[in-house]
N, C-alpha and C positions, 0 to 999 in steps of 0.2 A: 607473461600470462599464457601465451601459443607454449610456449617449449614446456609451461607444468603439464598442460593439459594435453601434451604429444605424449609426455614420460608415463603421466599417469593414466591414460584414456586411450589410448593407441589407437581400439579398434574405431573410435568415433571420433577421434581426433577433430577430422576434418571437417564437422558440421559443429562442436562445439564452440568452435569461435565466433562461425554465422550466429550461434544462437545468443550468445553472449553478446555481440555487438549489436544484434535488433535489440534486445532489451535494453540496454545503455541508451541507445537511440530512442525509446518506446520512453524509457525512462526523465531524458530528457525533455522530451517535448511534454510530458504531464509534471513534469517539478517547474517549468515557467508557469503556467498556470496555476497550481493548485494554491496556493496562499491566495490568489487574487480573485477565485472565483464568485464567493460568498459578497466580495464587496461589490464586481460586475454584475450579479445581479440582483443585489441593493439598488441598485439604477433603476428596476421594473417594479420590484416587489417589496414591501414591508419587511424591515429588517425580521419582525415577528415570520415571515413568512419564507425567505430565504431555505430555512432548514426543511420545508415540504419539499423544495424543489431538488437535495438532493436526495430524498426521500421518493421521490419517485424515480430518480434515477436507479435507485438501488432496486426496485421493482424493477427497472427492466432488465438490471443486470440479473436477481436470480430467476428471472423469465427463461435467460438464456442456460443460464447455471444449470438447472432443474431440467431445463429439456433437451442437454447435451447429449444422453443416450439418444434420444430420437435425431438429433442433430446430424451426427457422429455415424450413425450408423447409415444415412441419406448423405452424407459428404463427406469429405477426408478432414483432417485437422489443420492444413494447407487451403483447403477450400474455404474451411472459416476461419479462418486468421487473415484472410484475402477481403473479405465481407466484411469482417470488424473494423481492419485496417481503412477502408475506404469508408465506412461511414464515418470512423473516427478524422477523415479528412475530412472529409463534408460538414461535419458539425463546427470543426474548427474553423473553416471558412465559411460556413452561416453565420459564425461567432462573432466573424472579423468582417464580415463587410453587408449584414443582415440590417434590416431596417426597421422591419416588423418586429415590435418587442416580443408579439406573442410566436412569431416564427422564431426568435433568438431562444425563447425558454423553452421553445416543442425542441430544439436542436439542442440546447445545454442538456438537458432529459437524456436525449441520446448518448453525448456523449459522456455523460457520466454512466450511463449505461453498459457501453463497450467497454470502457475500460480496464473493469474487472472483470468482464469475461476474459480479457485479451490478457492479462496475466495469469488465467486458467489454463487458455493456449499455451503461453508459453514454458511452464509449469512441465505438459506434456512432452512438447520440445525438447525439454533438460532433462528430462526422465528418462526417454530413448537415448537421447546424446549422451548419459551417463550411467549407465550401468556398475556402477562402484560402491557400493553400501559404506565400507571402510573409508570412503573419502566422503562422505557426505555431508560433515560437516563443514570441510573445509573447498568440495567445490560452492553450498549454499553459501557459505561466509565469500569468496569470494565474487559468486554472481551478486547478491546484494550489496556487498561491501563496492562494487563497480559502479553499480547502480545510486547507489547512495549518494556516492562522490560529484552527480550529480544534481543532485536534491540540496547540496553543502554548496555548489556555487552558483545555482540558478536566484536564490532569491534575490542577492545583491545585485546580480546583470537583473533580474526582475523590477530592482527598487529604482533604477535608471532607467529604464527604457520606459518603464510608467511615468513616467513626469509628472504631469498633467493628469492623470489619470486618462492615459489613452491605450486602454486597452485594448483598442482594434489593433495594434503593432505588435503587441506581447503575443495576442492569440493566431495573429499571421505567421511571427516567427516559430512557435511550437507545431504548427502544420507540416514546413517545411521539412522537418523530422520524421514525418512521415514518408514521404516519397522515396529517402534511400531504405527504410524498412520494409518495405514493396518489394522493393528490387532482393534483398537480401532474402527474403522469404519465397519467393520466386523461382529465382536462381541458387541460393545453399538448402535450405530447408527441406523443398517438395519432396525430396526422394526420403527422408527420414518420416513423412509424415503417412507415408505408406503403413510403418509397424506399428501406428498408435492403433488401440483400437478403441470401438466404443462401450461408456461403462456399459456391463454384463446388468446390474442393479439397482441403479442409483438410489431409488427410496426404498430398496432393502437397506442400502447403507448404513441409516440411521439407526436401521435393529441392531446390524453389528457393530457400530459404534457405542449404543446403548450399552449393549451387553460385553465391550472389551474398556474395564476401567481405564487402564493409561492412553486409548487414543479419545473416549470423551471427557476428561483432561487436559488432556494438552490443548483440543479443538476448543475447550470454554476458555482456557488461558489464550488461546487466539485469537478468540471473540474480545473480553478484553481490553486487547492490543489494540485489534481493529478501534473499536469502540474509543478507546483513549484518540486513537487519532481522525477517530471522526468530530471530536469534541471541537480537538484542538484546531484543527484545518478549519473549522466554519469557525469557531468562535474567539481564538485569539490573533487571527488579525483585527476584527470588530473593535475586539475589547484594546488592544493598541490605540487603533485609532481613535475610535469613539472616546473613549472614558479616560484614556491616557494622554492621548495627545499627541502621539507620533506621527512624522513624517513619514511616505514610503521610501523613502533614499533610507531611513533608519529603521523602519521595521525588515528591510532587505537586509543590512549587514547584521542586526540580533537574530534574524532566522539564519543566518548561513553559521552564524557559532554558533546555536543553539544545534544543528544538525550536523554538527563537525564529529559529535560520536559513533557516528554508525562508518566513518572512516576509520576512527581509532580503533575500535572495539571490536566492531562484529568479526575479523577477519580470525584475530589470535583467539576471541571467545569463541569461536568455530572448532581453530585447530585443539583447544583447551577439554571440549566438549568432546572429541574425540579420544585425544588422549591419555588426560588426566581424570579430572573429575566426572565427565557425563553432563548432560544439565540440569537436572533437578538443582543446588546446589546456585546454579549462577542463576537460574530462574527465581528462585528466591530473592538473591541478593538486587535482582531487575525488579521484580513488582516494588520490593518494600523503595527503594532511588524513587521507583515511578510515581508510588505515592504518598510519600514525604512532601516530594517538591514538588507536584502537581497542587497540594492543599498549599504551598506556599503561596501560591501564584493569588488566591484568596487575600491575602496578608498583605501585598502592597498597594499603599495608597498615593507614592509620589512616582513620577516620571523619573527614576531613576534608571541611566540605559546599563549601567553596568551590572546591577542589583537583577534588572530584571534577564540578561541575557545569560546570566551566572545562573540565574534558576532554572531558565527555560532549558541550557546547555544539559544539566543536571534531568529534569525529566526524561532528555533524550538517550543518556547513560542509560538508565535503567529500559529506556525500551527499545535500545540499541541491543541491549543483552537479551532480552525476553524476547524479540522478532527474529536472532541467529537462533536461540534455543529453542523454540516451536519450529523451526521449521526446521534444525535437525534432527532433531525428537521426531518430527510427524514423519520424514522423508526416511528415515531409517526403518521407516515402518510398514512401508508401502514401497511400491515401484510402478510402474509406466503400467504395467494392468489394472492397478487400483485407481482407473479414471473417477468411479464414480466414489470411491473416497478424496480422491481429491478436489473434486466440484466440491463437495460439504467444507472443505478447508479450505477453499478460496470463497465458499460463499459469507462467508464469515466477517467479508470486508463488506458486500454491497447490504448485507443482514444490520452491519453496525451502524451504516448510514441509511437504514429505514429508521433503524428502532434510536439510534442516537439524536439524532436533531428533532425526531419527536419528542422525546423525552426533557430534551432541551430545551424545545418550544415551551414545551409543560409547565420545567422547571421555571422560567423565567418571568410566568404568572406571579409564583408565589416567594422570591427568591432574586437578591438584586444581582446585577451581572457578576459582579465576582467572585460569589458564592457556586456559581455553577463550577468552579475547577475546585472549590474543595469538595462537590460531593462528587465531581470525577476521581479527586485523589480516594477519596475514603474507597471507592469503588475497585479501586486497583489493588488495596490490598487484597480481596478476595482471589485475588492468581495467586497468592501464596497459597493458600488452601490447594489452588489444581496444581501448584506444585512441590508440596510435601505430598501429593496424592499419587502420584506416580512413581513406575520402581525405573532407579536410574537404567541409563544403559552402561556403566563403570561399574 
């Protein structure tokens, strides 16, 4: 990975590995938690009530999103990614050794908060560290494709270490993960975060968004994305265990095949999107994967583990291809000056978890648990629409 990114990247060489490896690191420590958060705090709150909480996370993430020009222009990008980073340790260890239920859910708030500022951060990071438009699809397939590989073998060490449901030891160990990305950020990063600078506009943004067809496309096929996995993250581990019946030793090894595609896939669908086709084409062929076998997930009614981790595998094809192709699409589109185009494309993730588990909550009034993933599947087809809507880059 060093010697592609020396051949091809020369002049940034030396900070794109730092940046690659805090995110691998960043990466890990949110793939042990993220399946298990919805049922931690089920502990406190009504399952009905769970989706408010990360609903208010997502408020404070585009708290941050939204007043990044102010941010950015009072600090460096190094100053807050230092600030994010440390409260993201403090909430993990409120998480893990908190007593007070209502201090555990003021600190889960938080840190679903940071989160996705912090891969806004790092967003900018990769943008100064890579100045290469012609490689973009294939350094994005490769940083996600890194990143992923950890999402693919967290849940199984997830589905072990949980035993008992002892989730103070899951959320101590994802802490841990923090403190060499301190250091990393500290020591490689500061001196590159001098050239970011702060968005020029941010809620001009949206005009020019508005007004440039192929990037308010691709950012709704973003949303989405986002959106599909806010579904899926809060409500199909519930729907496992509740209504199914799964163990977590068994919901750990169907999550870790179910996200074995964004290993397979995103890398060559990267270099494919450059090369060959563009992505319109495999965007297509992602939504319609996405929502086939997302309305499957509807349709079963036995505890079958192979039936169901052959579907779930399948949903993640499709949006294994639809997350390398937005975000070569968008990144080809912009560069390291368009912060405040990019805050609007990372807000898209804390947007999905306002407006998703709302919606969800909604849904589950009038509509029994398992019907919520076919109106997600019906929902995904509409990315085909944002992508026959866009002109390829092939």
């Amino acid at each position: 990975m060093i010697l592609f990114m020396q051949q091809q990247l020369r002049p940034r060489a030396s900070t794109l590995p730092a940046i690659f490896s805090s995110f691998v690191l960043f990466s890990s420590s949110a793939a042990l938690i993220t399946y298990i958060n919805s049922s931690f705090i089920e502990q406190f709150v009504s399952a009905r009530n769970v989706g408010l909480l990360f609903s208010a996370g997502a408020c404070v993430s585009l708290g941050i999103l939204f007043s990044a020009p102010w941010i950015l222009k009072k600090i460096s990008a190094y100053a807050l990614s230092i600030i994010l980073l440390a409260l993201e340790l403090l909430s993990l260890l409120v998480l893990t050794f908190g007593a007070s239920p209502a201090i555990i859910l003021i600190f889960f708030v938080v840190y679903r908060g940071v989160v996705s500022s912090l891969m806004y951060v790092f967003d900018l990071f990769l943008e100064e560290g890579s100045k290469t438009e012609s490689q973009t699809g294939r350094i994005r397939g490769l940083y996600l494709g890194l990143s992923n590989i950890t999402f693919i073998i967290a849940p199984t060490i997830t589905g072990f270490l949980l035993g008992a449901d002892n989730f103070s030891r899951v959320y101590l160990i994802s802490s841990l993960f923090i403190i060499p990305i301190l250091l990393l950020v500290t020591y490689k990063l500061r001196p590159v975060s001098k050239n970011i600078t702060a968005p020029k506009n941010f809620w001009g943004a949206f005009s020019y968004i508005k007004n440039h067809k192929d990037l308010r496309h691709i950012i709704t096929a973003r949303f989405l994305l986002q959106f599909f996995y806010a579904w899926m993250v809060i409500y199909t581990p519930v729907y496992l265990i509740q209504h199914l019946g799964f163990s977590w030793q068994e919901i750990g090894i169907i999550f870790t095949i179910m996200l074995l595609p964004f290993a397979i896939f995103q890398i060559p669908a990267g270099y494919l999107a450059d090369k060959k086709y563009g992505e319109k084409e495999i965007l297509v062929i992602g939504f319609t994967i996405m929502g086939m076998s997302t309305f499957a997930i509807s349709q079963i009614a036995t505890q079958s583990f192979i039936l169901l981790a052959g579907i779930l595998f399948m949903t993640r094809v499709g949006a294994s291809l639809v997350e390398i192709m937005t975000e070569s699409y968008f990144f080809k589109h912009v560069n390291e000056d368009d912060s405040d185009l990019i805050s609007v494309f990372r807000a898209t993730s804390p947007l999905s978890y306002l407006i998703g588990p709302l919606l969800g909550s909604l849904a589950l009034f009038f509509v029994p648990f398992p019907a919520i993933f076919a109106i997600l599947g019906i929902c995904m087809f509409w990315g085909i629409h944002c992508a026959l809507s866009i002109q390829d880059t092939l």
